[in-house]
C-alpha positions in Angstrom: -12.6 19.1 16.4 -11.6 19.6 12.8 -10.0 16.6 10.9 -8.9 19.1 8.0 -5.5 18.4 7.1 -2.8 21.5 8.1 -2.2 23.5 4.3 0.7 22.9 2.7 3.5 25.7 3.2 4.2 26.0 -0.3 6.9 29.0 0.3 9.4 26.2 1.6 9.9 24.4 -1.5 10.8 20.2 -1.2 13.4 19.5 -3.1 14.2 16.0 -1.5 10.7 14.6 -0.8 10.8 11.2 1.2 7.3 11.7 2.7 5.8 8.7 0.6 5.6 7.1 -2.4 2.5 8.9 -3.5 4.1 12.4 -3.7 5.4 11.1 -6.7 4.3 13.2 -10.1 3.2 11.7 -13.6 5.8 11.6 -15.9 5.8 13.6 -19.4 5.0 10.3 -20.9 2.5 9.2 -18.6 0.8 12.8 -19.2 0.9 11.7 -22.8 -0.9 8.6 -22.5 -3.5 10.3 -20.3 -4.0 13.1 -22.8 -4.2 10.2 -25.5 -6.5 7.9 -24.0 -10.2 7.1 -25.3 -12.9 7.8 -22.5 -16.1 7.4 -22.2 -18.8 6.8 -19.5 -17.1 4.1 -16.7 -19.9 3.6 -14.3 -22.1 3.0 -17.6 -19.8 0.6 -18.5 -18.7 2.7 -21.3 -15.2 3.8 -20.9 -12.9 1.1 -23.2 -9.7 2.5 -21.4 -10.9 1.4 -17.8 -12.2 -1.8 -19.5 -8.5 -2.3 -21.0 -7.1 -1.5 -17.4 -9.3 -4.2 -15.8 -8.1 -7.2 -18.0 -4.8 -6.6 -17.8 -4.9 -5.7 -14.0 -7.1 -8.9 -13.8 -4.8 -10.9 -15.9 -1.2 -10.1 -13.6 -3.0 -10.6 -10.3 -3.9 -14.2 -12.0 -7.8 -13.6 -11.0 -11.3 -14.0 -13.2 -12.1 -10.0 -13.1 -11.6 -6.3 -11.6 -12.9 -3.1 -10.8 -11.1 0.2 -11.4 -11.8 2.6 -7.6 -10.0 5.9 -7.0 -8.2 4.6 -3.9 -6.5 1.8 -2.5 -8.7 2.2 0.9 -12.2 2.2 -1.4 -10.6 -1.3 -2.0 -10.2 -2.4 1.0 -13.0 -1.4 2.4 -15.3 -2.6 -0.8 -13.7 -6.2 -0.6 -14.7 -6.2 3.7 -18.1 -5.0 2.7 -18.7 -7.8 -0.2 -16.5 -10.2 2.1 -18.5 -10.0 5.4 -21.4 -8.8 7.2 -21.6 -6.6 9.8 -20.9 -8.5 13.1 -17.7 -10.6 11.7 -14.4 -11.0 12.7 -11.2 -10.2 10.0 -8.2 -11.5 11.1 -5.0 -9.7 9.9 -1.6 -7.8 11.8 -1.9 -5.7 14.6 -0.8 -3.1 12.8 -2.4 -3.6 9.2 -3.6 -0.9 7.2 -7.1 -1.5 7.8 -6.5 -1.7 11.2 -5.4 2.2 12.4 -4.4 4.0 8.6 -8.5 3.8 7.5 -9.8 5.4 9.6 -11.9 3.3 11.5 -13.4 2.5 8.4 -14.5 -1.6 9.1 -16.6 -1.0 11.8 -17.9 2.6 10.5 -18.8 0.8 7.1 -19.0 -3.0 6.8 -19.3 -3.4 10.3 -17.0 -5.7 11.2 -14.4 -6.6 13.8 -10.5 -7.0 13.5 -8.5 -9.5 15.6 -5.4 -8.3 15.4 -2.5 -10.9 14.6 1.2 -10.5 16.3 4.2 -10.9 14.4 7.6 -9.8 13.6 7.9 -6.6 10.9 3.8 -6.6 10.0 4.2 -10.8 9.4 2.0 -13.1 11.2 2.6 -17.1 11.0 0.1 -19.5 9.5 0.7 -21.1 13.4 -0.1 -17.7 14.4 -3.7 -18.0 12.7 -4.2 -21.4 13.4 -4.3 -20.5 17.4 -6.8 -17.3 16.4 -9.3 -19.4 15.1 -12.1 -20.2 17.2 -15.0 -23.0 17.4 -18.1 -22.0 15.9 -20.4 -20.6 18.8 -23.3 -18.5 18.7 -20.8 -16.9 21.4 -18.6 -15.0 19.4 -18.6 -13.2 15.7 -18.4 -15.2 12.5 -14.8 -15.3 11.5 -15.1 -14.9 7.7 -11.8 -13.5 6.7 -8.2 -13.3 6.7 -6.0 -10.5 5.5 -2.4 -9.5 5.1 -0.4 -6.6 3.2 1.7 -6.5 0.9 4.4 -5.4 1.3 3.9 -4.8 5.1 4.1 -0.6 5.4 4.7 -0.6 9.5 6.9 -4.2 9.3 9.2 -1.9 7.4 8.1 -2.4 3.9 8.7 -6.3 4.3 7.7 -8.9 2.0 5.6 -12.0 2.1 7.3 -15.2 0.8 5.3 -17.2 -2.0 5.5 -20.0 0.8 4.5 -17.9 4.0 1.4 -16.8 1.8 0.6 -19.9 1.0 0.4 -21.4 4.5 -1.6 -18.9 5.8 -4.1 -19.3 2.6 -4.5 -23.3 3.2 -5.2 -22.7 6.9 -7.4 -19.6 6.1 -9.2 -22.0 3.5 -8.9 -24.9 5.4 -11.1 -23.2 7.8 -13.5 -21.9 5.9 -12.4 -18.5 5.7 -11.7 -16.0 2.3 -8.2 -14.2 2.0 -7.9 -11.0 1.1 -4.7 -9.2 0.0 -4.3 -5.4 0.6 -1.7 -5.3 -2.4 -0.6 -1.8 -2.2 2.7 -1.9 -2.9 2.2 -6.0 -4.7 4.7 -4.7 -7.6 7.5 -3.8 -5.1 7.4 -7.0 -3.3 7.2 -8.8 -7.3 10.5 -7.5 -7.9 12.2 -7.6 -4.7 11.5 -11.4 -4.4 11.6 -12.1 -8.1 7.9 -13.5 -8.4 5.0 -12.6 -10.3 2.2 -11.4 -9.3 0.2 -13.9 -10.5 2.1 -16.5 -8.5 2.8 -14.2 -4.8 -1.7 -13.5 -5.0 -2.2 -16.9 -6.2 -3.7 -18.5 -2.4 -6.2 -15.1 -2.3 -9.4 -14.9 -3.0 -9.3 -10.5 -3.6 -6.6 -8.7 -3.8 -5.7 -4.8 -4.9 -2.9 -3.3 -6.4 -2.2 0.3 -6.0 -0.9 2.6 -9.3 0.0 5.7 -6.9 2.7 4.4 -5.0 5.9 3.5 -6.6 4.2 2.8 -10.0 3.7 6.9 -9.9 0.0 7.3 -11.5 -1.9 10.0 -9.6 -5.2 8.1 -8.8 -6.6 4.5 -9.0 -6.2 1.2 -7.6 -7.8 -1.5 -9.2 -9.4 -4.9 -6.8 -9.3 -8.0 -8.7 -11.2 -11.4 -7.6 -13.7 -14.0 -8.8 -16.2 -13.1 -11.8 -19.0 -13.4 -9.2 -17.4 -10.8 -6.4 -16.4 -8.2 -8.7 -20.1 -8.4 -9.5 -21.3 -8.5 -5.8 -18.8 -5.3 -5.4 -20.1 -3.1 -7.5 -23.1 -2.5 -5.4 -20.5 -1.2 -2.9 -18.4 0.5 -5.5 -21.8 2.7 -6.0 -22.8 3.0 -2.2 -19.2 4.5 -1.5 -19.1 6.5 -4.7 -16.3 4.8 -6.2 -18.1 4.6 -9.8 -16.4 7.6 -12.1 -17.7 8.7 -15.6 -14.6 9.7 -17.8 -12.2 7.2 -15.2 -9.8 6.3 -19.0 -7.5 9.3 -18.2 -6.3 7.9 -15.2 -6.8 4.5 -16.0 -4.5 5.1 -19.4 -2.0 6.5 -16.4 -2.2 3.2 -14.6 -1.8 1.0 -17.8 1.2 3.3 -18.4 2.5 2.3 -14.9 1.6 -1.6 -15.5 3.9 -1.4 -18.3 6.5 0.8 -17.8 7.1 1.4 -14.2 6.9 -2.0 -12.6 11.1 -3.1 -13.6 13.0 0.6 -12.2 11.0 -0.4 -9.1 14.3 -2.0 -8.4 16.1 1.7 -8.7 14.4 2.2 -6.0 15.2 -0.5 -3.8 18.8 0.4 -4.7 18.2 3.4 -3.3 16.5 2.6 -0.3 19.4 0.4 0.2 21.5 3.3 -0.1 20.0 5.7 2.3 19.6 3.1 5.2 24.0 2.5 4.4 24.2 6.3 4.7 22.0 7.0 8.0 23.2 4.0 9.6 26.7 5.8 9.9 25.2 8.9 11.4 25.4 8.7 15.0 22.5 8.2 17.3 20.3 7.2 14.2 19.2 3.4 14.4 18.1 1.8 10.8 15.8 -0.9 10.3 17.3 -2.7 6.7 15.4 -2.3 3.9 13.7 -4.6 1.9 11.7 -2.5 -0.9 11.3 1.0 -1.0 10.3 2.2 2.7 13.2 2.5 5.2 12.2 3.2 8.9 14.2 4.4 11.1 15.2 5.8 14.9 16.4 8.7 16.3 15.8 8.1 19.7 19.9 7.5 20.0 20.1 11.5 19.1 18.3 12.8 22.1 15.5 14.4 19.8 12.1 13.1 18.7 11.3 11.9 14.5 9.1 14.9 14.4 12.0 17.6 15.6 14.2 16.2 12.9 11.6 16.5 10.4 10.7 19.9 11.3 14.8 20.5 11.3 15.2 19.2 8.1 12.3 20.7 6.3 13.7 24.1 6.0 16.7 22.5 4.0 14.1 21.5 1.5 14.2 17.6 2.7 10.6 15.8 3.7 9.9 12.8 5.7 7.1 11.0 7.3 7.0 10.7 11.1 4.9 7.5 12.1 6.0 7.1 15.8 7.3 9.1 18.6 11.4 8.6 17.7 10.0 6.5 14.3 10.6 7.8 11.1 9.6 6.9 7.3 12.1 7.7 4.0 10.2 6.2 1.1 12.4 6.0 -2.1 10.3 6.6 -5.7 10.8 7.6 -9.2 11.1 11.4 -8.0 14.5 11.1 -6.1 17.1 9.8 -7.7 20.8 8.5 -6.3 22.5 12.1 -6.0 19.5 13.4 -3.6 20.1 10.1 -1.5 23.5 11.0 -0.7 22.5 14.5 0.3 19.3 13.3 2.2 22.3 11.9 4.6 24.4 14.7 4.6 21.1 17.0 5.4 20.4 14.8 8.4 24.0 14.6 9.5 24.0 18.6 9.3 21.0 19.1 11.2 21.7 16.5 14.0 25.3 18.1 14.8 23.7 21.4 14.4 
């Protein structure tokens, strides 16, 4: 069985891409301040750009240090490895990242277990985690950690509350147990709830925020934590080869991002907000509201499968992601703009009388 991805048909061109938040491109400027940045030698310790990245990633997550990976999955799986051991539990949403998007990545490398949570749109309750704690028993696996996801991709790009975060951290803690926050998309739920980072991360022990989502860099994600993990993680960092030598062009991207990105995140809210208006008046289409930048939706009402409208649509130059049988994915970023949202609908609307 080969696990290569299908190639591209790049004779269809996208003009409309709703596929994900990482098809977004660098912008000019960005491509500037890549072009622009000093380098040097990151896995030496060398490189002053990644070094600049760290702090300031470190100092808006509100933690002690961080470590610059290509990929927001390196992070997660870099904090479970430096979190547990093999043979414990993580607790965290039935359908978290780390749970069936990593492929199968906890138990292949840190060796660990997930209990997954229920819960409406990717949210469990601090009640919720209470009940899935068990006694300490040489019975059953070490529970050592919690995690949740911000925002919540298959909850429909939901967000934590500051409060709901909270209560899950002081029963988490309360029981011994670390937190750790798979932040990528952190800056969309900042803005939708207007909190800071430093104040929505501030019950987690780890957390990771990802520059190639919405913030539109085209590789990094930096984990931030405790002085003492970062260290302890960079013996994963090198087993997994996440160490880079010249990492300060894309690490001058992400700063870029950090800075100038994080505010028209709300553009794309709008958007989003837009689009689920607009499909919600097409008929046999079913939209879940949005809260960010991700709007999932079904099209079980119009007699055909996500897939078959994809496939429909993609010939009209529009893209989207199909993550279920009759559910589908639109993701809003800097790349589309209001005028394409209106035409997104009308494409769809075509195709499905067609």
């Amino acid at each position: 069985m080969s696990y290569e991805p299908k190639r591209f048909d790049f004779s269809i061109p996208v003009r409309i891409n709703l596929y994900s938040d990482t098809q977004s491109k660098p912008t000019p400027a960005m491509k500037e301040a890549m072009l622009s940045a000093e380098v040097g030698d990151e896995q030496g310790g060398s490189d002053p750009s990644v070094w600049a990245l760290c702090d300031r990633a470190a100092e808006v997550m509100g933690k002690e240090a961080a470590m610059f990976l290509p990929s927001g999955t390196m992070c997660n799986q870099v904090a479970l490895a430096t979190h547990c051991r093999p043979g414990d539990e993580v607790l965290a949403h039935v359908d978290a990242h780390i749970q069936g998007a990593e492929g199968g990545a906890p138990g292949a490398i840190a060796g660990v277990m997930i209990r997954g949570l229920p819960g409406p749109r990717g949210q469990f309750t601090a009640e919720t985690l209470a009940a899935a704690i068990t006694p300490v028993s040489r019975y059953s696996p070490p529970q050592r950690l919690v995690e949740v996801e911000q925002t919540a991709n298959r909850g429909g790009g939901t967000c934590w509350s500051v409060d709901s975060l909270n209560a899950v951290a002081e029963v988490a803690h309360a029981n011994g147990l670390q937190v750790h926050m798979d932040g990528a998309r952190l800056m969309n739920a900042a803005v939708a709830l207007g909190a800071s980072a430093k104040d929505i991360t501030a019950g987690c022990d780890t957390v990771w925020l990802d520059f190639t989502k919405g913030l539109g860099a085209p590789l990094g994600a930096v984990l931030a934590g405790s002085k003492a993990f970062i260290g302890e993680a960079w013996r994963w960092k090198q087993r997994l080869g996440g160490s880079m030598r010249q990492g300060g062009l894309n690490a001058a991207a992400c700063l870029y991002a950090l800075e100038h990105h994080v505010d028209r995140l709300a553009e794309d809210h709008a958007n989003a907000k837009a689009l689920a208006r607009g499909m919600a008046q097409i008929p046999g289409i079913t939209v879940e509201q949005p809260e960010t930048n991700l709007v999932f939706f079904s099209t079980e009402g119009t007699g055909m499968t996500a897939a078959d409208l994809a496939a429909r649509v993609r010939p009209m130059g529009l893209m989207f992601s199909v993550s279920d049988t009759y559910r589908g994915r639109a993701c809003l970023h800097l790349d589309v703009n209001a005028a394409q949202v209106a035409e997104a609908v009308t494409l769809m609307r075509g195709a499905l009388a067609a």
